[in-house]
Backbone as CSV, one residue per row, in Angstrom:
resi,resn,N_x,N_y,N_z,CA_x,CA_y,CA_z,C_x,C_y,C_z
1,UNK,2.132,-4.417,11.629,3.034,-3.445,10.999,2.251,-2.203,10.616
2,UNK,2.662,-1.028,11.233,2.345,0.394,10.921,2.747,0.937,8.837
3,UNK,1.477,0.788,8.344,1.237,1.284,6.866,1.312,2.361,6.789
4,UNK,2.173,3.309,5.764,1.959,4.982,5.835,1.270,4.654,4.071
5,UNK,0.290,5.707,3.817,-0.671,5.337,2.689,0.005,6.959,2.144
6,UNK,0.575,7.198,1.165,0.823,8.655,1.348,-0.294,8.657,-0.159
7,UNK,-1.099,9.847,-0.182,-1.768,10.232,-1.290,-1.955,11.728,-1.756
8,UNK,-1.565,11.928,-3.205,-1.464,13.282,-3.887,-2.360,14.218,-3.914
9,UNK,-2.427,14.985,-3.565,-3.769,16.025,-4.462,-3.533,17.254,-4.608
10,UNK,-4.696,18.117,-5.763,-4.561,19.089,-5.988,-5.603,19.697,-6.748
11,UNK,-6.717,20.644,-5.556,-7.911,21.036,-5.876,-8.695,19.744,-6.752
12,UNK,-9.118,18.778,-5.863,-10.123,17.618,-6.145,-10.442,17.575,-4.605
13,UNK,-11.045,18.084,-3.469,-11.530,17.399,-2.539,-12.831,16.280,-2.776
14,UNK,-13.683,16.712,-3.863,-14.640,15.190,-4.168,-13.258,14.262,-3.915
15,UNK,-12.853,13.968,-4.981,-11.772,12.441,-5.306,-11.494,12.308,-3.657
16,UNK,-10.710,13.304,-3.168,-10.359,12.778,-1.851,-11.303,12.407,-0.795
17,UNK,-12.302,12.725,-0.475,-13.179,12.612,0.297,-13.904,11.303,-0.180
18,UNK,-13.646,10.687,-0.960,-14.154,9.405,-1.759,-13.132,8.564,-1.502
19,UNK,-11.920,9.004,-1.572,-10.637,7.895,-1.470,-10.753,7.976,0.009
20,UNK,-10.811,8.695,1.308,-10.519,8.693,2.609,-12.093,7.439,3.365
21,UNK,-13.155,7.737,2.268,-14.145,7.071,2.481,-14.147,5.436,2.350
22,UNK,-13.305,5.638,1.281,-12.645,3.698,1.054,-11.628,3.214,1.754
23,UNK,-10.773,4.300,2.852,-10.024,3.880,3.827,-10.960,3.621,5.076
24,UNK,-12.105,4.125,4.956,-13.019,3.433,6.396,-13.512,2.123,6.110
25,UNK,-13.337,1.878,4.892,-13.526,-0.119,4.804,-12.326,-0.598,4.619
26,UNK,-11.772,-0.315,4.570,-10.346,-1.171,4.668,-10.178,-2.487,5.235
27,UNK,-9.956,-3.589,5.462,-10.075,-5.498,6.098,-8.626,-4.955,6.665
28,UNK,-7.481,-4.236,6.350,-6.344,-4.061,7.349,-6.306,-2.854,7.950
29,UNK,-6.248,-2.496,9.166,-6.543,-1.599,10.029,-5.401,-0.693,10.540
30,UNK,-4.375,-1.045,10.859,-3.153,-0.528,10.919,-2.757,0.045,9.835
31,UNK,-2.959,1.820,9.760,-2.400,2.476,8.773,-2.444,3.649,9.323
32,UNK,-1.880,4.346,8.277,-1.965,6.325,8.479,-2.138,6.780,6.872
33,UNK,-2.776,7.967,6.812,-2.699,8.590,5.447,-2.225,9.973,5.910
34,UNK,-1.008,9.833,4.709,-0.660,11.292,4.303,-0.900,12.350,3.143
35,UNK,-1.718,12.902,3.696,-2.269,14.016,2.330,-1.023,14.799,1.866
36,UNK,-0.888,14.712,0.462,0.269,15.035,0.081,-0.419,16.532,-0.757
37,UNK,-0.633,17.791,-0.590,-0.855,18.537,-1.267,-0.039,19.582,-1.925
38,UNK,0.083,19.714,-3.482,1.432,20.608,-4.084,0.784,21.632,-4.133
39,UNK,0.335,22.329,-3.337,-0.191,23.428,-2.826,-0.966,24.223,-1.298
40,UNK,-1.323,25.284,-0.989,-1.212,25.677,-0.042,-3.056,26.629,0.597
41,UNK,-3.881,25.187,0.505,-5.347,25.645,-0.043,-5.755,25.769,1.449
42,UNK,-6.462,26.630,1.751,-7.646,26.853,3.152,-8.421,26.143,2.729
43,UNK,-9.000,25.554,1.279,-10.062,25.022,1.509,-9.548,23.424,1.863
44,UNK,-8.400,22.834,1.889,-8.056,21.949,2.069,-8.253,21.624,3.608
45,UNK,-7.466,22.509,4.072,-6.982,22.462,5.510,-8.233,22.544,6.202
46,UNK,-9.696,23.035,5.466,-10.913,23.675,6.236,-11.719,22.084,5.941
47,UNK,-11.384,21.026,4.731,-11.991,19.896,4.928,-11.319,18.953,5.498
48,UNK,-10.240,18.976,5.598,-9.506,18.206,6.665,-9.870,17.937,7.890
49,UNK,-10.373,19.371,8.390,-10.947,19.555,9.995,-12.112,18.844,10.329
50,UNK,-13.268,19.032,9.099,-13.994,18.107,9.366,-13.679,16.714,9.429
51,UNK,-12.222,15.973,9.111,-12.411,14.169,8.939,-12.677,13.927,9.979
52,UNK,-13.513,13.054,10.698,-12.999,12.121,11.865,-13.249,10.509,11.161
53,UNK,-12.026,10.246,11.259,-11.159,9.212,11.039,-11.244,8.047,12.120
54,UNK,-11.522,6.890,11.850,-10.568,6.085,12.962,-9.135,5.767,12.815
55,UNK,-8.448,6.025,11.679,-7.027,5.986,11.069,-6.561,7.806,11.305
56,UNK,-5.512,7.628,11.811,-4.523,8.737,11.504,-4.250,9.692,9.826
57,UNK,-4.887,10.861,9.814,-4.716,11.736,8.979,-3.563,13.047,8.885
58,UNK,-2.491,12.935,8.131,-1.357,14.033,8.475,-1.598,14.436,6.934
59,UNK,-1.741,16.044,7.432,-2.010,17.012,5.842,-0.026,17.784,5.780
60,UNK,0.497,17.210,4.476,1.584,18.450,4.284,1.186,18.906,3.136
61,UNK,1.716,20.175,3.189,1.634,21.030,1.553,2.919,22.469,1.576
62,UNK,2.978,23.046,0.853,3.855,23.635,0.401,3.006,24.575,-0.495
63,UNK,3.804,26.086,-0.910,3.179,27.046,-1.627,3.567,26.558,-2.717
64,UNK,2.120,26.999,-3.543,1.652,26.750,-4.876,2.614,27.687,-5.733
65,UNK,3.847,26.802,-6.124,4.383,27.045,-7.331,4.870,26.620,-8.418
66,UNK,3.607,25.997,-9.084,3.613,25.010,-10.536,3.799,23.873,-10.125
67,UNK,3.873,22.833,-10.864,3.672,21.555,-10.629,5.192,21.203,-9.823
68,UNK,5.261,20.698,-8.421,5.999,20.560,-8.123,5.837,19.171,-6.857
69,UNK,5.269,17.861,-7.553,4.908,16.945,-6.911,5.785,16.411,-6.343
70,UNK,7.433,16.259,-7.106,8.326,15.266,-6.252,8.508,15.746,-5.158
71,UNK,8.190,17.536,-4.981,8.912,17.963,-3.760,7.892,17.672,-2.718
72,UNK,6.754,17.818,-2.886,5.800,17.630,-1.665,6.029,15.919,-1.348
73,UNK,5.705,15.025,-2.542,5.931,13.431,-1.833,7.505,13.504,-1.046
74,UNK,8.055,13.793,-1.411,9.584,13.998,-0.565,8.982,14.513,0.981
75,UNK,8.374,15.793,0.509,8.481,16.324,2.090,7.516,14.896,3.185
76,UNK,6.246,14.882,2.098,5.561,13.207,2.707,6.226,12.718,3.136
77,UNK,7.386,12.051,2.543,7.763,10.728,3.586,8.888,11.325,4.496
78,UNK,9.136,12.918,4.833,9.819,12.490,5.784,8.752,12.575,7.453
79,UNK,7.856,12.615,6.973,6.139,12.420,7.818,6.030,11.265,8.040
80,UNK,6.419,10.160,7.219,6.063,8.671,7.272,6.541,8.319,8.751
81,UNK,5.788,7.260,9.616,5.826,6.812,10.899,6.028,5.825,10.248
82,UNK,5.040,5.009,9.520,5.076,3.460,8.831,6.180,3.008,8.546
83,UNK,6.371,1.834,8.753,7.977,0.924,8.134,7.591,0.764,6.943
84,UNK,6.380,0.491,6.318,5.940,0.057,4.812,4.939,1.234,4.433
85,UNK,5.275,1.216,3.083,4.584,2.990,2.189,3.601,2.846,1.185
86,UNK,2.460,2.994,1.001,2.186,2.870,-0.429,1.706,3.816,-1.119
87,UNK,1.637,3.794,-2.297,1.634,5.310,-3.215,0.117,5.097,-4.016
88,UNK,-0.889,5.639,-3.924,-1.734,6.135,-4.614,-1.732,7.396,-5.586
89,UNK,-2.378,8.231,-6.300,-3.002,9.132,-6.743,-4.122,9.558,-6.220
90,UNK,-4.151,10.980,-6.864,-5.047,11.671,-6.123,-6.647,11.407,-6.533
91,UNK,-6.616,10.797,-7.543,-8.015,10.201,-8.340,-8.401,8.590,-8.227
92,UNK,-7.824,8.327,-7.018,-7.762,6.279,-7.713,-8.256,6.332,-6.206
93,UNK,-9.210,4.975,-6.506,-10.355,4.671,-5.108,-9.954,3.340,-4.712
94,UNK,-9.342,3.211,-3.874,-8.939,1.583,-3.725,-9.933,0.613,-2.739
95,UNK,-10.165,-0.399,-3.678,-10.483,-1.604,-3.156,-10.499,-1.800,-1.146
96,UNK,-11.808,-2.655,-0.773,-11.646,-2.759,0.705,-10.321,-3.723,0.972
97,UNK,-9.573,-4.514,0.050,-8.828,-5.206,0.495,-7.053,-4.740,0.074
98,UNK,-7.581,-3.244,-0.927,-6.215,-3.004,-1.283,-4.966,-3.002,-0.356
99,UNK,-5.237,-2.470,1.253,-4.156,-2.203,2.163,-3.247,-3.226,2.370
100,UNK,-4.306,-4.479,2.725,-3.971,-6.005,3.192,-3.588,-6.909,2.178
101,UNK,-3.402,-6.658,0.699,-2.823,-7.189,-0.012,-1.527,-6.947,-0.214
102,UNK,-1.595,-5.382,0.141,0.023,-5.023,-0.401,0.700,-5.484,1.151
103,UNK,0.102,-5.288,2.004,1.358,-6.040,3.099,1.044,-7.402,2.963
104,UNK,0.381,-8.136,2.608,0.623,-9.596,2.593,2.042,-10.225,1.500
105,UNK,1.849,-9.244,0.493,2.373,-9.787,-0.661,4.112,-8.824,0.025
106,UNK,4.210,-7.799,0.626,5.516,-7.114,1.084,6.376,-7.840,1.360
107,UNK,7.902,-7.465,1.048,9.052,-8.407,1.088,10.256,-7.158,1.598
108,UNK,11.395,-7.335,2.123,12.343,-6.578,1.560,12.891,-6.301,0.628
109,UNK,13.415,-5.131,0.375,14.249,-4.839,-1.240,12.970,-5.477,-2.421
110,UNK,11.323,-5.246,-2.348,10.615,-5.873,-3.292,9.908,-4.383,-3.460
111,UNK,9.504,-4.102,-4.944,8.382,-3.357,-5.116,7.417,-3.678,-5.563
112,UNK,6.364,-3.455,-5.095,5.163,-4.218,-5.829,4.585,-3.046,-6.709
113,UNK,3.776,-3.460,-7.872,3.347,-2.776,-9.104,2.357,-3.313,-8.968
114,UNK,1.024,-2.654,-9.057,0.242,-2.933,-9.072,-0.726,-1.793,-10.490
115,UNK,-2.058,-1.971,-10.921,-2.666,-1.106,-11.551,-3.948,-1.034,-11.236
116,UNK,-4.908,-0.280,-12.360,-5.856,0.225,-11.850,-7.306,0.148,-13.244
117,UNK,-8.427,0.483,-12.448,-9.317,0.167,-13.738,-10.125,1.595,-13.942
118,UNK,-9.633,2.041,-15.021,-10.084,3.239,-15.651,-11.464,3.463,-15.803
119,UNK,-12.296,3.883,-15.012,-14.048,4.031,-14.707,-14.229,5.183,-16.359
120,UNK,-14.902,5.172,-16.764,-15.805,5.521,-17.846,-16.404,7.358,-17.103
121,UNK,-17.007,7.837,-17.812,-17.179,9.393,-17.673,-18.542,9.322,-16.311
122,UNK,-19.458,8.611,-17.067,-20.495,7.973,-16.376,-20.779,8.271,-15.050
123,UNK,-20.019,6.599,-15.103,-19.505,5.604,-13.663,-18.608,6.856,-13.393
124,UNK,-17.867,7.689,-13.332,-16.986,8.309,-12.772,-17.822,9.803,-11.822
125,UNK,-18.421,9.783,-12.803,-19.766,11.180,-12.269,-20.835,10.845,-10.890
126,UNK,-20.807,9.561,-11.642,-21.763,8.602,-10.265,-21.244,8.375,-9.127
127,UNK,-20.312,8.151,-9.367,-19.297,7.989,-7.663,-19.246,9.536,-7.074
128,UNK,-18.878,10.120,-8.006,-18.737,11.786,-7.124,-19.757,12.241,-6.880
129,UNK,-21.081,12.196,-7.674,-22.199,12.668,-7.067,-23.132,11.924,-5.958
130,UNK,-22.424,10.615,-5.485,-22.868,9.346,-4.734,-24.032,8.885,-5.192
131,UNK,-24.263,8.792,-6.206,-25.440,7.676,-6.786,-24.850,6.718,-7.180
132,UNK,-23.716,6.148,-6.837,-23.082,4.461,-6.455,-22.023,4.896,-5.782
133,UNK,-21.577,3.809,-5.249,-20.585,3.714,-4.845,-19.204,2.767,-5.020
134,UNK,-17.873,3.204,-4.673,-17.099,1.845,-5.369,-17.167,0.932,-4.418
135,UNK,-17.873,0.566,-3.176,-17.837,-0.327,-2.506,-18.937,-1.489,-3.084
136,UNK,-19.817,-0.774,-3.596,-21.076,-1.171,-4.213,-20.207,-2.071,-5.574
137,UNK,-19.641,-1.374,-6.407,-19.273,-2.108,-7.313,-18.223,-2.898,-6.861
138,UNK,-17.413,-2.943,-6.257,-16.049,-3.610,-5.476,-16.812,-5.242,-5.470
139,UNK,-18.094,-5.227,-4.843,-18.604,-6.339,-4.349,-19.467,-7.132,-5.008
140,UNK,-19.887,-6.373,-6.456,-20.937,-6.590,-7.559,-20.172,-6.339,-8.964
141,UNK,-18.853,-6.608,-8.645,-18.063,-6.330,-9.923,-19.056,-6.844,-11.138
142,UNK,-18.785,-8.389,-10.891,-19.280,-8.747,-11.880,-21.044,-9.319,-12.531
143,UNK,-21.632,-8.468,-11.934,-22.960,-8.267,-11.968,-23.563,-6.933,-12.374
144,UNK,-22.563,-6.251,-12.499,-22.068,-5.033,-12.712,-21.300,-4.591,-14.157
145,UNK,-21.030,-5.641,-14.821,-20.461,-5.671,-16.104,-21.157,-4.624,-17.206
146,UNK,-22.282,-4.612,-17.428,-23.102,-4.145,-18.323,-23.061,-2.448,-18.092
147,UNK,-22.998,-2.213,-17.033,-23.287,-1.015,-16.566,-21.862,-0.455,-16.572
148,UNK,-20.567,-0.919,-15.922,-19.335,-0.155,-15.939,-18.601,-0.090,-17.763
149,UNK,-19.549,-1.465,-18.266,-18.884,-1.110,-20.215,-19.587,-0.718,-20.968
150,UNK,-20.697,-0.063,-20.466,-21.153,0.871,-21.343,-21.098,2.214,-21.261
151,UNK,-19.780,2.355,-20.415,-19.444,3.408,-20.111,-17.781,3.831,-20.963
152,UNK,-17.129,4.544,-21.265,-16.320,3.991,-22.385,-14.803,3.977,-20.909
153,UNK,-14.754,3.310,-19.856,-14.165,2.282,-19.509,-13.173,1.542,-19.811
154,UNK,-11.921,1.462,-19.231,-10.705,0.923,-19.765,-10.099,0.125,-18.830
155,UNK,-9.911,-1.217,-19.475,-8.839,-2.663,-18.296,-9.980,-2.711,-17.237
156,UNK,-11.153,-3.172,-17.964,-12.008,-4.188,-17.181,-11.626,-5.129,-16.278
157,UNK,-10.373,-5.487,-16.737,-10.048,-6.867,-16.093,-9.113,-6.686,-14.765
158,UNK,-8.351,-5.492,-14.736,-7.889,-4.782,-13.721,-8.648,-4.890,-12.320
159,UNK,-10.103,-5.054,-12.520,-10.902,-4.653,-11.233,-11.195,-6.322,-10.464
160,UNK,-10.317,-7.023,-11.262,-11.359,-8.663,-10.821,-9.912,-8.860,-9.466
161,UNK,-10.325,-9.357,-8.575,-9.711,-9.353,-7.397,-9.588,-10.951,-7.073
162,UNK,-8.387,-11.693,-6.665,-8.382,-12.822,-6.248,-7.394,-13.173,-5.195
163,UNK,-7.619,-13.432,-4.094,-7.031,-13.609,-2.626,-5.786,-13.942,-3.158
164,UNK,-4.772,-13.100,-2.471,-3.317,-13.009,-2.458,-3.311,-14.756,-2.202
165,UNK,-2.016,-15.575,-3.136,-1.635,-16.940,-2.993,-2.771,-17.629,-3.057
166,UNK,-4.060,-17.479,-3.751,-4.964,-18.611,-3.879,-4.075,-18.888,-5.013
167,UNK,-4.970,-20.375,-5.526,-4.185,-21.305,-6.776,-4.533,-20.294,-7.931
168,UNK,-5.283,-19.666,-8.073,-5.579,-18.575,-9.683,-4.613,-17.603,-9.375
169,UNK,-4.480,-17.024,-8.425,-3.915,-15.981,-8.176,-2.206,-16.264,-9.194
170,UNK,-2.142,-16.923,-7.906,-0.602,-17.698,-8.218,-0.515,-18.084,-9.337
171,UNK,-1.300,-19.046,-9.949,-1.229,-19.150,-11.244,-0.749,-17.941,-12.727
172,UNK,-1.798,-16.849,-12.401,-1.409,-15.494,-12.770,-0.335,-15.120,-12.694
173,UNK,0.400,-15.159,-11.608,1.573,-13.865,-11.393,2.748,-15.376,-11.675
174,UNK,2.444,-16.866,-11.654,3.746,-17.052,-12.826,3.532,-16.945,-14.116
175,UNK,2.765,-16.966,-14.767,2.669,-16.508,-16.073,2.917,-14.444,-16.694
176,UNK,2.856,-14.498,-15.884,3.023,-12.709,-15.630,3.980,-12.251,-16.456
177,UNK,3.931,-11.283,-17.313,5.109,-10.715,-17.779,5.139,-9.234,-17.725
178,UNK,6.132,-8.473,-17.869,5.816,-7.369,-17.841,5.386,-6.254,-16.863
179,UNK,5.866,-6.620,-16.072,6.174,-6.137,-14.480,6.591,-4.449,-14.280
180,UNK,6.012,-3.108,-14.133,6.621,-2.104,-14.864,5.513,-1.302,-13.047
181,UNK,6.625,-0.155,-12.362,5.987,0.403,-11.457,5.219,1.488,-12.622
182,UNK,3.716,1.349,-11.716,3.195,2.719,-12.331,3.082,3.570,-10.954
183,UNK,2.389,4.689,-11.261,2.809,6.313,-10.401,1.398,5.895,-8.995
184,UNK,0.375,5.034,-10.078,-0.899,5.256,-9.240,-1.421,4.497,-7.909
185,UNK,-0.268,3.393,-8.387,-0.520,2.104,-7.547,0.806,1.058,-7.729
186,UNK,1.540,1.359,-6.051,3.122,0.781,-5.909,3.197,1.018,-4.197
187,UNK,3.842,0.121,-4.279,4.772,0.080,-2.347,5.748,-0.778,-2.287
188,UNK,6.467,-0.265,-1.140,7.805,-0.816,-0.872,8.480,-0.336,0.725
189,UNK,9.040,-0.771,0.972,9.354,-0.680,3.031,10.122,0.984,2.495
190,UNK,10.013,1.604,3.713,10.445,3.140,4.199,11.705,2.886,3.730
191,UNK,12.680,2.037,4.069,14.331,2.151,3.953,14.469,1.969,2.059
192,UNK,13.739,1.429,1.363,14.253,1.331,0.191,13.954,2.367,-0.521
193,UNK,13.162,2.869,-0.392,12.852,4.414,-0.995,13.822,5.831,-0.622
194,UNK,13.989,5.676,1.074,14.966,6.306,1.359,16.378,6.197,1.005
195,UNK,17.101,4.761,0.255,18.041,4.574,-0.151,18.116,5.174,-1.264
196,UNK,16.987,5.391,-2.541,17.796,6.789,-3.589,17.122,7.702,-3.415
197,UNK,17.187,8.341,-2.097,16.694,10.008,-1.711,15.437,10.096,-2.043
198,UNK,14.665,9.213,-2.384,12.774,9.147,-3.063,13.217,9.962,-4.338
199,UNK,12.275,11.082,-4.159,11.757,11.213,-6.205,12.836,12.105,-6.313
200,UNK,13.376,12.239,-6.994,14.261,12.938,-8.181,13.607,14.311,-8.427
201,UNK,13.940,15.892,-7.726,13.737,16.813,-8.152,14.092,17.601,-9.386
202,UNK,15.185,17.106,-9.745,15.942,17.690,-10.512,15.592,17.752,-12.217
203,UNK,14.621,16.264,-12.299,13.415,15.673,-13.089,12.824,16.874,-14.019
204,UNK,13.289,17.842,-14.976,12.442,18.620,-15.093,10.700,18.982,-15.390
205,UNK,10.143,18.056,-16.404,9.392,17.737,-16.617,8.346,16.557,-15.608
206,UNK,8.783,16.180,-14.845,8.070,15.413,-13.618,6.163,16.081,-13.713
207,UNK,5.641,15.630,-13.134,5.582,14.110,-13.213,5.474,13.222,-14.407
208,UNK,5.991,13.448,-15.290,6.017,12.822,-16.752,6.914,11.929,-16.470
209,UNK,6.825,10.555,-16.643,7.784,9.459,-16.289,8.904,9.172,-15.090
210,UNK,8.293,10.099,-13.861,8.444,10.139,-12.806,8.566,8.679,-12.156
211,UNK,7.431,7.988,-12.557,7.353,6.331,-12.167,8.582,5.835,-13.340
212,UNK,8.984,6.160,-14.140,10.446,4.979,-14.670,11.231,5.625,-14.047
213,UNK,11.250,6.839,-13.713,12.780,7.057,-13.450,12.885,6.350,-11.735
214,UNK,11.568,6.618,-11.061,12.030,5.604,-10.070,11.764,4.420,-10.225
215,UNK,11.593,3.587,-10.958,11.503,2.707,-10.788,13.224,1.789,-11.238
216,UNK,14.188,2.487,-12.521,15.018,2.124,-12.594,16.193,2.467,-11.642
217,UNK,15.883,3.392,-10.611,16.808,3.487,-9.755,16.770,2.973,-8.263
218,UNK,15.273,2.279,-8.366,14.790,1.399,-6.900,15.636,-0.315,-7.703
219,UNK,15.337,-0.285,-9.124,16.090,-1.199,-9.087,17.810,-1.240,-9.287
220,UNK,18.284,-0.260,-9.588,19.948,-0.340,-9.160,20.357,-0.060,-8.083
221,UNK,19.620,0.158,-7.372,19.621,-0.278,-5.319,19.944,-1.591,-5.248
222,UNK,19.294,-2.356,-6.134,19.112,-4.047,-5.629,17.808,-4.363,-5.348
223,UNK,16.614,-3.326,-5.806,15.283,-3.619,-5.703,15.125,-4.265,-6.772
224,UNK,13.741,-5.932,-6.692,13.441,-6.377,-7.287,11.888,-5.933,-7.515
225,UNK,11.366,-6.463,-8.748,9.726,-5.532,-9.311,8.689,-6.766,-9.204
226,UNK,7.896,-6.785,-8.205,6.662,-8.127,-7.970,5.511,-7.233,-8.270
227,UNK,4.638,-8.109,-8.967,3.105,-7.671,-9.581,2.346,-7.697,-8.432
228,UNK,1.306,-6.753,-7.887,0.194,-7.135,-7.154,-1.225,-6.794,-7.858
229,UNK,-0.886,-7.269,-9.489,-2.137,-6.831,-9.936,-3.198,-7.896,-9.488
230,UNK,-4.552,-7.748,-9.643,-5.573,-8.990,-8.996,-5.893,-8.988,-7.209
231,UNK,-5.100,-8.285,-7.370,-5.688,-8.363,-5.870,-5.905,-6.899,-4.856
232,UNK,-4.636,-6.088,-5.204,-4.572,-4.535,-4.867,-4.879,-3.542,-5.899
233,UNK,-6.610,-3.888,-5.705,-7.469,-3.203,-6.911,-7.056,-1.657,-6.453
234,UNK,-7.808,-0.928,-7.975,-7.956,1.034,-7.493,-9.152,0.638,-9.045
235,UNK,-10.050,2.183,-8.333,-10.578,2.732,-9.092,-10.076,3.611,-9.866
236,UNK,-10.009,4.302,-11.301,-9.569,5.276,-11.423,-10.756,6.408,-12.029
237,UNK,-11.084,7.322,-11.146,-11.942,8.789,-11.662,-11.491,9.268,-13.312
238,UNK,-12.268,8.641,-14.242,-11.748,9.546,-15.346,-11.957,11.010,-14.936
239,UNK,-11.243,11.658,-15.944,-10.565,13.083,-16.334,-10.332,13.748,-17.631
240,UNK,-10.415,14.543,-17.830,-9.322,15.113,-18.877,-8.046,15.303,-18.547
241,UNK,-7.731,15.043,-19.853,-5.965,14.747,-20.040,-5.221,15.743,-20.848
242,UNK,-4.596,16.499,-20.350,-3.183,16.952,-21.287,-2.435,16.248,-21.735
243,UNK,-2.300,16.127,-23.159,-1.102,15.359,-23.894,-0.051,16.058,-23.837
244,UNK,1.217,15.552,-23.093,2.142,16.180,-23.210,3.002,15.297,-23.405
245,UNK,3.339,14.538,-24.578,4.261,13.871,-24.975,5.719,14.173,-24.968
246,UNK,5.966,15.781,-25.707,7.251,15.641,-25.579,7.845,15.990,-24.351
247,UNK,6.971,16.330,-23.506,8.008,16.467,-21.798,8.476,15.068,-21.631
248,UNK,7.476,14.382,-21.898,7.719,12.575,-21.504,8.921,12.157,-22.250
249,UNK,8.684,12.502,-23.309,10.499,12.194,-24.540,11.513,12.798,-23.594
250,UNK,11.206,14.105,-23.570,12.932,15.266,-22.902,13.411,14.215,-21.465
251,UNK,12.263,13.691,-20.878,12.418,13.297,-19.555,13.335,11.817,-19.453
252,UNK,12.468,11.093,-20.680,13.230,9.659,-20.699,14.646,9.618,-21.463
253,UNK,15.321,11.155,-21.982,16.554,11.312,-22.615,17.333,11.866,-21.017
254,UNK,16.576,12.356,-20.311,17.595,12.902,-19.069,17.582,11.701,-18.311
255,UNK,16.524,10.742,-17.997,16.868,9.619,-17.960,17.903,8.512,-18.439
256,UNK,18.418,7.994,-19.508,19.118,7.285,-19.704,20.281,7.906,-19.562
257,UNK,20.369,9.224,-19.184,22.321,9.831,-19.415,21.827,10.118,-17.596
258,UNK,21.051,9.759,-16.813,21.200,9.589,-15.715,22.461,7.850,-15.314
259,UNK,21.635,7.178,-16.239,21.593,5.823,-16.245,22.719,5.469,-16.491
260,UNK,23.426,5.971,-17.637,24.796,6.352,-17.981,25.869,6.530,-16.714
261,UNK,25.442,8.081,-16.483,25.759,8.293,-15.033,25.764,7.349,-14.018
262,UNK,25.228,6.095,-13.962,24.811,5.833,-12.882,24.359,6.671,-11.410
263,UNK,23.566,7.822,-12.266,22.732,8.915,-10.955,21.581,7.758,-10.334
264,UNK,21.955,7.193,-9.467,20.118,6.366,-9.177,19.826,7.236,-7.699
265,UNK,20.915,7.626,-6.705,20.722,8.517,-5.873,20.095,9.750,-6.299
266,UNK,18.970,10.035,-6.072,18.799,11.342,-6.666,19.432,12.562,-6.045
267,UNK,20.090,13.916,-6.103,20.641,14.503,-5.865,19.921,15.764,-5.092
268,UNK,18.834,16.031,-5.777,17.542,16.491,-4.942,16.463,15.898,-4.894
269,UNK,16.757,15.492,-3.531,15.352,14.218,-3.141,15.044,14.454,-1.704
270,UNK,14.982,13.548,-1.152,14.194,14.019,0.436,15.039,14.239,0.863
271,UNK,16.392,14.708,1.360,17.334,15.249,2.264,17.878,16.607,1.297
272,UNK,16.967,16.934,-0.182,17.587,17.744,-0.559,19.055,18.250,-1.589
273,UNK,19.308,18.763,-1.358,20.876,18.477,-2.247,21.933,18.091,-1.263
């Protein structure tokens, strides 16, 4: 089965050139990545030229006018070749086995949620300047302990990986609670995403709770929410953060009088209005 990997960015070519680097170890081979850029950079398009890939690379972008992510992932998937999609960020380094977990664990009408382990300032500097690597730690996780928590590091436990349906695994995901898509790390087949038009333009504040609002309208499709935490690891590049709380409030109030509405089609989404 043909994987479309679609991934965000915006002025980080380090992060990307680090994330395209963890798609050359990949254990599942059948994929494509789509560079999703909310902007319209030469310097993008000028490191692009250099990839050579053994996987398929498709760059879209759109002119730079303010944060306008749902519209570029929209324009992404109508790029998607893949029957099955998965959604990264533009800062998260995934695991050699992340690809092949999420199609092992893939279902119809299923989304998988998966998360990610928040690297420390450090460890985050070290990967971009390549004095480690996450393949290096991927494989020395836990020999590696001392060094990724003394870094100030968040959901250690995020990074521990255990073969899709072994007995721990399984064990885990029935005890599981709390099942919730995040933005950084999720997939689901081409047709169920296309059933509520993908992301919601209309969203003002996006990407601020961008992941609930789709996630409650993949589930009034008839989508159900499966964990692939433990196994479809990501790194995540710390950063600085803007607190912007109250966009996140305004967003989850246009949310529930969506919900009200029963809006789960979004109205501007990938076909537009």
């Amino acid at each position: 089965m043909l994987v479309s990997v679609i991934v965000p960015t915006y002025k980080d070519l380090n992060a990307l050139e680090l994330i395209l680097e963890a798609f050359d170890n990949q254990t599942y081979k059948t994929f494509e990545v789509i560079i999703a850029e909310d902007d319209d950079s030469q310097d993008t398009r000028d490191f692009l030229s250099t990839q050579n890939r053994k996987y398929n690379i498709n760059h879209v972008f759109h002119e730079n006018r303010g944060n306008r992510k749902a519209s570029i992932m929209n324009r992404a998937l109508l790029y998607v070749k893949g029957k099955y999609v998965i959604f990264i960020d533009g800062d998260t380094i995934p695991y050699s086995t992340f690809i092949e977990a999420h199609v092992s664990l893939s279902a119809p009408k299923t989304i998988l949620c998966g998360r990610r382990v928040n690297l420390g300032d450090k460890v985050s500097s070290d990967l971009r300047e390549k004095k480690m690597s996450a393949q290096k730690i991927e494989k020395n996780y836990f020999k590696m302990y001392n060094y990724l928590k003394s870094d100030n590091m968040r959901h250690y436990e995020q990074g521990i990986a255990f073969k899709v349906n072994s007995f721990i695994y399984n064990l885990i995901q029935k005890f599981g609670k709390n099942i919730n898509l995040l933005a950084s790390n999720y997939s689901c087949f081409k047709e169920d995403i296309f059933e509520v038009n993908g992301f919601d333009e209309n969203l003002p504040y996006a990407p601020h709770r961008d992941d609930t609002d789709l996630q409650w309208r993949l589930v009034r499709s008839g989508c159900v929410l499966k964990s692939c935490k433990y196994c479809a690891n990501l790194f995540h590049l710390n950063h600085a953060r803007s607190e912007r709380r109250e966009e996140g409030i305004a967003n989850l109030k246009i949310i529930e009088e969506k919900k009200r509405q029963d809006e789960y089609v979004a109205l501007v989404g990938i076909y537009g209005k």
